[in-house]
C-alpha positions as CSV (number, residue, x, y, z in Angstrom):
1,X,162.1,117.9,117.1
2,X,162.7,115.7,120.5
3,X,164.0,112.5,120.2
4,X,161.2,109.8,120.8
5,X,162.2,107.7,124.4
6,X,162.1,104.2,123.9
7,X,162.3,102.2,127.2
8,X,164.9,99.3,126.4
9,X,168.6,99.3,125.2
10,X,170.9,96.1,123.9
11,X,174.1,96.4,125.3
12,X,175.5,94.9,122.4
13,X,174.4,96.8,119.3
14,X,173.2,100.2,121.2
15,X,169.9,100.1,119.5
16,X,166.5,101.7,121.4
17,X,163.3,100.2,121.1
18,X,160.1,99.4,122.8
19,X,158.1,96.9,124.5
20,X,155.5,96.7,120.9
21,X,159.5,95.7,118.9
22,X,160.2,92.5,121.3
23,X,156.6,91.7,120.6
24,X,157.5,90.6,116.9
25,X,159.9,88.3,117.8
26,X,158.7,84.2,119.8
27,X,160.2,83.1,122.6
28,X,162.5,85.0,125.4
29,X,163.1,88.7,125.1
30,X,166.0,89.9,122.8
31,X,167.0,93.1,121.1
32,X,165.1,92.9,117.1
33,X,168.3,93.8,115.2
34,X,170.8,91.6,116.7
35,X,169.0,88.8,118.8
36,X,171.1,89.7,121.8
37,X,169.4,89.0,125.3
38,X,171.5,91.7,127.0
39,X,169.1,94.0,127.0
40,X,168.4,97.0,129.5
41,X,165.2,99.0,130.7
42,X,166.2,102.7,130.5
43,X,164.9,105.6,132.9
44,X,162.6,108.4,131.4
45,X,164.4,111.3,130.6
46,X,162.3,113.3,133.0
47,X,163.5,113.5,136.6
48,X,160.6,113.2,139.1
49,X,160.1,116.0,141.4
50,X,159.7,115.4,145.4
51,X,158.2,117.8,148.2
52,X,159.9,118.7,150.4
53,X,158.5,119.0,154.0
């Protein structure tokens, strides 16, 4: 089974989530399982493909 990507990382505990997880929680964006603000947006796992000319 693939692993499910979730599009934000906290630097602090490691933890993945989404954008429907910060939701749940008033107030300025932090992770949901450690309240830390230092919080990354990760890059799809899938590399985009360019044309060449």
């Amino acid at each position: 089974m693939a692993r499910e990507w979730k599009p934000y990382l906290c630097l602090r505990c490691k933890k993945t989530f989404d954008q429907n997880d910060i939701a749940l929680i008033p107030g300025p964006m932090r992770c949901p399982y450690c309240a830390s603000r230092l919080i990354v947006k990760t890059r799809p796992p899938i590399a985009k493909t360019v044309k060449t000319i």
